[in-house]
N, C-alpha and C positions, 0 to 999 in steps of 0.2 A: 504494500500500500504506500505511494507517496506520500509525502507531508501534506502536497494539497490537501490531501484527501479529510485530517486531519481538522485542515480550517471549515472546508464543508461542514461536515458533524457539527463543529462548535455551533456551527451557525444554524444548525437545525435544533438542536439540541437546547441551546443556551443563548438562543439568539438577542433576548432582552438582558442578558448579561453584559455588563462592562467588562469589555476587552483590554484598552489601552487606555491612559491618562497620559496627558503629556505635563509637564509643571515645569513652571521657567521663571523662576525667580530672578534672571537676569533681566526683564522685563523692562524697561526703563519707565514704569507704572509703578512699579513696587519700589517706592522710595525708600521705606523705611523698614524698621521691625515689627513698629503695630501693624503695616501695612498690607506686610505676608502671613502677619498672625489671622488678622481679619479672613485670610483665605476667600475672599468673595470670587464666587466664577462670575470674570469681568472678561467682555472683550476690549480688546485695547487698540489703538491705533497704531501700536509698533506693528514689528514682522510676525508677531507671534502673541497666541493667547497665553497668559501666564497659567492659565492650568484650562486643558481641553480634556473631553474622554470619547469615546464612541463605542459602539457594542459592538457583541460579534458578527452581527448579519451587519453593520457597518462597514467593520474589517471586510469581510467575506464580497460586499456586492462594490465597495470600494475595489477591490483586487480582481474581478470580474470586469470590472467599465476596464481598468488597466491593460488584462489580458484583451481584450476584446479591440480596446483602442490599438493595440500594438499590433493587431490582427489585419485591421485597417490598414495598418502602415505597411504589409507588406514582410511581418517576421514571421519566416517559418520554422519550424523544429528545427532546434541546434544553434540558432542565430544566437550572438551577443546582446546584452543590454545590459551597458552601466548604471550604477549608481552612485552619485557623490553630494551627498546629504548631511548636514547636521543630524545628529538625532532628534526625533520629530514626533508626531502623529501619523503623518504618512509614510515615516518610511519604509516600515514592516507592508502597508496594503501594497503599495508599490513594490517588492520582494515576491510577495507572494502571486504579483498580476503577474509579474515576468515569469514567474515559474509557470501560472497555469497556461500560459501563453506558447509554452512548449521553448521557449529561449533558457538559455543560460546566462543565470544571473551574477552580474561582477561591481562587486563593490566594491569602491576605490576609499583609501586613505585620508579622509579630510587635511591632513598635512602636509599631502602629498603638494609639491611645487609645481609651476605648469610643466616644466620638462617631464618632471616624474608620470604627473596624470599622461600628456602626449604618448609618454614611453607603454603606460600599462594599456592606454586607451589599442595602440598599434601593436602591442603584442598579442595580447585578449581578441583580436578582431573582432570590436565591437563595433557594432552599425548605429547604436542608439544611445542615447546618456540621457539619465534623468537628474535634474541637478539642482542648488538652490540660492540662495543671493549668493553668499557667503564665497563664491566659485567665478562670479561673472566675468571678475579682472581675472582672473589666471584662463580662464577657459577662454574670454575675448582675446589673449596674448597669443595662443595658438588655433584658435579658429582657423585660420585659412591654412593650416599643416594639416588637417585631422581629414583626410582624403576620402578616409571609410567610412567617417560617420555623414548620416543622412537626414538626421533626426535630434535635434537637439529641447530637451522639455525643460520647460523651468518651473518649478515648484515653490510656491512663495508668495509675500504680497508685494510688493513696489511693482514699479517699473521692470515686464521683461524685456530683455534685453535684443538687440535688432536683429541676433544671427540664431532666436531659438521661439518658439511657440509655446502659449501659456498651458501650465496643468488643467489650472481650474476652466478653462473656459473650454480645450475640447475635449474633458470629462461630460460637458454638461449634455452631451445627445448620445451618447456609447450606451448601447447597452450593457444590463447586469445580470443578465441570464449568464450561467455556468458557459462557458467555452467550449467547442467541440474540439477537445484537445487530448488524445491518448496520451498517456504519460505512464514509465512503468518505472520501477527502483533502477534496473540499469542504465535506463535513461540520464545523459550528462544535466546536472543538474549547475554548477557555481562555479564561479573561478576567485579564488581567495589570494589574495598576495601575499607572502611573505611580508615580515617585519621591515624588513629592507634598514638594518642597521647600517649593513656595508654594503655599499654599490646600489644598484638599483637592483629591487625585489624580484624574485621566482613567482609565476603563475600557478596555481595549483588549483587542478581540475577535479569537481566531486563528484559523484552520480549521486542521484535522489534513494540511494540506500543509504549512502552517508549522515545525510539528514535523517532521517528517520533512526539510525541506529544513534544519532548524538540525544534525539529527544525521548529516546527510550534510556539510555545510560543517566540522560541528568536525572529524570523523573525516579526512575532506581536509585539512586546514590541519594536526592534531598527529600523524594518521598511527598511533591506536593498532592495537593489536594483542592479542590472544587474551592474550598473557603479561604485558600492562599494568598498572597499578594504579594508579587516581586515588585523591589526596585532594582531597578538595569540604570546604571550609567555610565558606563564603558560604553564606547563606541561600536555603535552597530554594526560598521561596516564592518569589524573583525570576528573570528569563529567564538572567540570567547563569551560578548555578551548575549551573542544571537543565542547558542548553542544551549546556551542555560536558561532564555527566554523559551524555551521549544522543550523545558520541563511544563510552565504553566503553558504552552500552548497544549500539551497530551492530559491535562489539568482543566483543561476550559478554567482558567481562571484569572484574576486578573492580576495588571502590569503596571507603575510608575514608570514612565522614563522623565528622568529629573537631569533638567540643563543646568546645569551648574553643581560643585563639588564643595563647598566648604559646608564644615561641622555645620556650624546653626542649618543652613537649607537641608542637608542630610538628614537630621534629627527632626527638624519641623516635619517636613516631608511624611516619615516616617511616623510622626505622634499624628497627624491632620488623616492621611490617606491610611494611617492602622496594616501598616506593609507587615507583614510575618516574615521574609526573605529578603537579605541583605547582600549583594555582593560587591567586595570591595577591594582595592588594590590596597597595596600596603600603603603608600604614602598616604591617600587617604583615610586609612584606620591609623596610622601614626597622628595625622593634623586631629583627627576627633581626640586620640588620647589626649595631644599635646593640650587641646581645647580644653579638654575636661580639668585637667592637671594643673592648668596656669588656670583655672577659674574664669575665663572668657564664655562656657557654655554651663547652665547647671540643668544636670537632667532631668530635676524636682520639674521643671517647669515642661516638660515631655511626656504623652502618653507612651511609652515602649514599652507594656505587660504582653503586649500580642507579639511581642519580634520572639520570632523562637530561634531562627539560622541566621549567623553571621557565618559565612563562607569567604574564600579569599585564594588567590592564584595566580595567574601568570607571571611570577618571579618567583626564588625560592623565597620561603614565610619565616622570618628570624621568633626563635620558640620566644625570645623574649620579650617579641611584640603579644602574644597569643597569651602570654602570662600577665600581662598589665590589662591586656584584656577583660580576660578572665576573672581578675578585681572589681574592677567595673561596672561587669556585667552576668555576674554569678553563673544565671539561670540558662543563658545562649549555649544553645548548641554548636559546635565552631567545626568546620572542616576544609579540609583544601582538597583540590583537582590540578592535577598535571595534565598539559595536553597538548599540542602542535597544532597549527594550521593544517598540516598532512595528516594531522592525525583526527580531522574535524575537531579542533578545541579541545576545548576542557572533559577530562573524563577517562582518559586509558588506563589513567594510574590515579588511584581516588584513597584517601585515607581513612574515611569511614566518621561517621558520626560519633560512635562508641567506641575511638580509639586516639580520644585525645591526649591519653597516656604517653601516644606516641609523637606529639607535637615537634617538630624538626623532621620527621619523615615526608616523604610525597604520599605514604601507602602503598598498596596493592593492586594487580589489576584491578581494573575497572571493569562496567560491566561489560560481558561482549566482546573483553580484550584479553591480549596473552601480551605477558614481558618477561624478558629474560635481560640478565647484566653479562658482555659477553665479551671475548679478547677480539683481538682484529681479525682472526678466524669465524668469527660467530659461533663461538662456542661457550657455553656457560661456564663462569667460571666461580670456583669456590666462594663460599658466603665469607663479605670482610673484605675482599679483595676487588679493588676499584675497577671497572671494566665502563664500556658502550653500553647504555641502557636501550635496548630494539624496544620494539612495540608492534602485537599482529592484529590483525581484527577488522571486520568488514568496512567500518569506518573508513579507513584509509585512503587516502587519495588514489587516484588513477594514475596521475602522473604529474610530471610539472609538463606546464603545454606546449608544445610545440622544442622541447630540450630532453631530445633521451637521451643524454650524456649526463647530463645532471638527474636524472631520475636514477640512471644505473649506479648511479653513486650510493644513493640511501635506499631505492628499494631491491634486493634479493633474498631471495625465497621466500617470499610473501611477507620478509622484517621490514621493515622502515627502520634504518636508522639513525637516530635521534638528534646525533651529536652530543647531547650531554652525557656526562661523566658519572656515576652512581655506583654506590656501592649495598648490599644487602645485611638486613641484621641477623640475628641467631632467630626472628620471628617470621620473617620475610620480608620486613618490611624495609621499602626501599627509598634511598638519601640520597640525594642529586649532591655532588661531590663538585663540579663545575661544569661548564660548556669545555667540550672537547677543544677548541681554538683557544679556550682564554688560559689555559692548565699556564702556567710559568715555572721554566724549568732554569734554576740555580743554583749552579757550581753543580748540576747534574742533579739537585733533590728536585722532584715533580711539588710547586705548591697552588694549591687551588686556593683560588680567590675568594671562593664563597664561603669557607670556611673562616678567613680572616674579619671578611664584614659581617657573619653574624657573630662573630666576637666583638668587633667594633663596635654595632649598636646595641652591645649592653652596657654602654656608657653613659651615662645621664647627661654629658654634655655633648654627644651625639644625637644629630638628627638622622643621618643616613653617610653610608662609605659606599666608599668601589673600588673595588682593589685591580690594577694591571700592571701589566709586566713591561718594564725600562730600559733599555740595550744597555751593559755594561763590559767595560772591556777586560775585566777578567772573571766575571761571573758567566755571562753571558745575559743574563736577567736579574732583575731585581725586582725585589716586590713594593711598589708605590701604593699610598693611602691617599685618597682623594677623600677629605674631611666636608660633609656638612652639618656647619655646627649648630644649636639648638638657638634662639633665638635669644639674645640678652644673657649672654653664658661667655664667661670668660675660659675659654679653649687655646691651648697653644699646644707648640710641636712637643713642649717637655711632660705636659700632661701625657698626653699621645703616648708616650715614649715609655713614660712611668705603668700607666694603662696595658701596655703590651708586654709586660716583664713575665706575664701569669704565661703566654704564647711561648712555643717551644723557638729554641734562636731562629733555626733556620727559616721560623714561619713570618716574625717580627717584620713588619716594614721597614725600608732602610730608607725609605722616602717618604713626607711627610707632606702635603698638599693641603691648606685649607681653601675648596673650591662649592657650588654649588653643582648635585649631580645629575645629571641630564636624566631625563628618560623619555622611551617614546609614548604614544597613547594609551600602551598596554600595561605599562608602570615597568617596563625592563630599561635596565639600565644602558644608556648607547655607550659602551666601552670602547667603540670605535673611534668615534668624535674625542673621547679621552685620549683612547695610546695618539691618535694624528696631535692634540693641541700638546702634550708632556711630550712626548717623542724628541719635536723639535724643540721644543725648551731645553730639555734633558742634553741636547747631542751640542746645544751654543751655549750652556754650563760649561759642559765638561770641554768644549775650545777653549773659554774664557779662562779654566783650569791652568790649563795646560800654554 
């Protein structure tokens, strides 16, 4: 059964049910804090409603005018159709119309640069984009390069722009009847991009089993239910918030998506809309602890008896973010997902609800999945002993598109592998040790990075570290701390220095950085942008040296 098939139901099923909520406290309406306390559903004159909802036969005949309008236009099975969206109201109906539409759906990066977009727009062979203010300068800069597209939709209130035609206005005669559109699980369903840390991203191509097996694994592992209520505010375009929204969608139940990320809107959000599922990136559970901690937010003033799941992922989780937590918030049930874009997100490797005992692991497979930790033979190797963590399981990508040289790389004999670095415990459960490229090897000891920063952040006058490797000309490497310090905290290198005596020598940083650390939209750290900016610092030191 596709996913579509999934939205139908709901919308037979639970059609008067609220599906989505959008809330946008950046709103340039909401002045103040009485002002979002008041929570009135107000429309506003800006781009956006600061809190919209729609039901599921919304969602449903929403994504029907979609398929149907794109049917119009000439897309037949297998054809591209972007998307490059803020998170929204529409962006999921628009997701789901290109799927029923028989295309394949590719959603682009909002960070992405104009080169970048051009670049994914021309690899993906997409014919169509749907898009929205936020996009018009980067996408008007390459308008007359994009050769293949045919079709450009603008999604939004102002002014569209001279080289695209409006959503709203040729929505308004399309029909909302179901599509006559076969669609089966093997059918190619999405094109996901890579993080695109370094270089420009890999394509990765999913069939509509993939889907369907991500929204059977989340619903397994958090276990929602009919009376649930997610907030999603990770970015839609990536595997991660989609994949966990596609637990309440096998759930019929409903969804926040909240624009904006700091504590007070997080919290409010949460007390006002009665969410029971929370998922969050670290930096964002760091600023709410930090909130709570410095006294800027008190949660006396919050309904959160209903929040039952804080969950959290796409980085490794320092246990001692998860222990101040857990102060906090006694009662929360807390668990992490490991997952890839090739690996459809979040979920291959899951920790489990009832095994918070083991906070610092990734966990176990996941549902649906097999992993093994293994040497460069792909062989398992003894528990303890640090290898390639593989991952097998219907999920899994097809390929990267149009690159079987880079496919042959990570996928044989039905492994994907991973790149990260993992080691197993005497229980089985398994601990991402680093990413295969970032290990730093000096005077010949292998040391992983990620070990060092979540040693870091149990500093009080740590906000967050990143640890990479520095050419040195008799080590060969050296291990550099790139320091972000907590706010109104006096931190220096000899703190630092003092701080890291409990670390074995060889692991100590022998470089001491206070910098602010990058990450991209998914909360991983861009270590690349790092070794490029220290690199070259590092190599006119050591001239200056010398």
């Amino acid at each position: 059964m596709p996913i579509t098939d999934i939205l139908i139901r709901n919308a037979n099923t639970y059609g008067d049910k609220i599906s989505l909520v959008e809330v946008n406290p950046e709103s340039k309406h909401v002045k103040s804090k009485s002002d979002w306390q008041e929570y009135e559903l107000v429309e506003t004159i800006s781009d956006f409603f600061y809190r919209k909802e729609i039901t599921w036969s919304e969602f449903n005949n929403t994504s029907n005018k979609v398929a149907n309008l794109l049917q119009e236009k000439g897309v037949k099975k297998g054809d591209k159709v972007a998307i490059l969206l803020l998170n929204s109201i529409e962006w999921l109906p628009i997701y789901f119309g290109i799927l029923k539409s028989g295309a394949i759906v590719v959603p682009l990066n909002y960070r992405y640069t104009a080169d970048e977009i051009k670049y994914c727009l021309e690899l993906a062979d997409v014919t169509k984009i749907f898009f929205g203010p936020t996009f018009i300068d980067r996408l008007g800069s390459v308008y007359n390069d994009l050769h293949n597209i045919d079709s450009m939709i603008f999604v939004g209130n102002g002014d569209c722009p001279y080289f695209a035609e409006n959503f709203n206005e040729l929505l308004k005669d399309v029909s909302d009847t179901e599509p006559d559109v076969k669609i089966t699980n093997e059918d190619d369903a999405a094109i996901y991009f890579s993080s695109g840390t370094t270089g420009f991203p890999k394509a990765i191509l999913h069939a509509h089993t993939s889907l369907l097996v991500a929204a059977e694994t989340e619903q397994n592992h958090h276990r929602q239910t009919l009376e649930d209520n997610f907030l999603c505010m990770p970015p839609l375009y990536h595997t991660g918030a989609k994949m966990h929204w596609f637990g309440s969608l096998l759930s019929g139940s409903k969804a926040v998506l909240l624009r904006g990320i700091t504590p007070e809107w997080i919290l409010r959000t949460i007390s006002n809309e009665q969410v029971t599922i929370v998922w969050l990136l670290v930096p964002w559970a760091q600023d709410i602890l930090d909130a709570i901690e410095n006294g800027d937010v008190n949660l006396s003033e919050y309904k959160l008896e209903q929040l039952r799941l804080m969950h959290i992922g796409a980085q490794p989780v320092p246990p001692s973010l998860i222990t101040r937590w857990k102060k906090h918030f006694p009662h929360h049930l807390y668990d992490t997902n490991y997952g890839l874009s090739e690996s459809i997100g979040p979920g291959c490797v899951h920790l489990g609800l009832e095994n918070i005992h083991k906070v610092g692991a990734i966990g176990k497979a996941g549902h649906k999945w097999e992993i093994k930790v293994a040497d460069v033979t792909g062989n398992a190797i003894p528990q303890g002993e640090v290898g390639e963590l593989l991952v097998k399981g219907a999920g899994l990508m097809k390929c990267y598109y149009k690159d079987p040289e880079a496919t042959s790389d990570v996928l044989k004999d039905g492994w994907l592998y991973s790149g990260d670095m993992a080691r197993v415990d005497e229980d089985g459960f398994i601990y991402l040790v680093d990413r295969k490229k970032d290990v730093i090897i000096s005077g010949g000891e292998n040391i992983y990075p990620v070990q060092i920063e979540d040693f870091l952040r149990k500093s009080d006058l740590i906000k967050d570290a990143a640890v990479i490797g520095l050419p040195h000309h008799r080590l060969g490497e050296i291990a550099a701390a790139i320091i972000e310090k907590k706010p109104n905290c006096c931190c220096t290198e000899e703190h630092i220095e003092q701080f890291c005596l409990e670390l074995p020598r060889y692991k100590r940083p022998r470089k001491i950085i206070f910098d602010e650390i990058p990450r991209n939209p998914t909360g991983k750290i861009e270590k690349e942008k790092l070794r490029e900016k220290y690199r070259v610092q590092n190599i006119v030191e050591a001239q200056i040296k010398n």
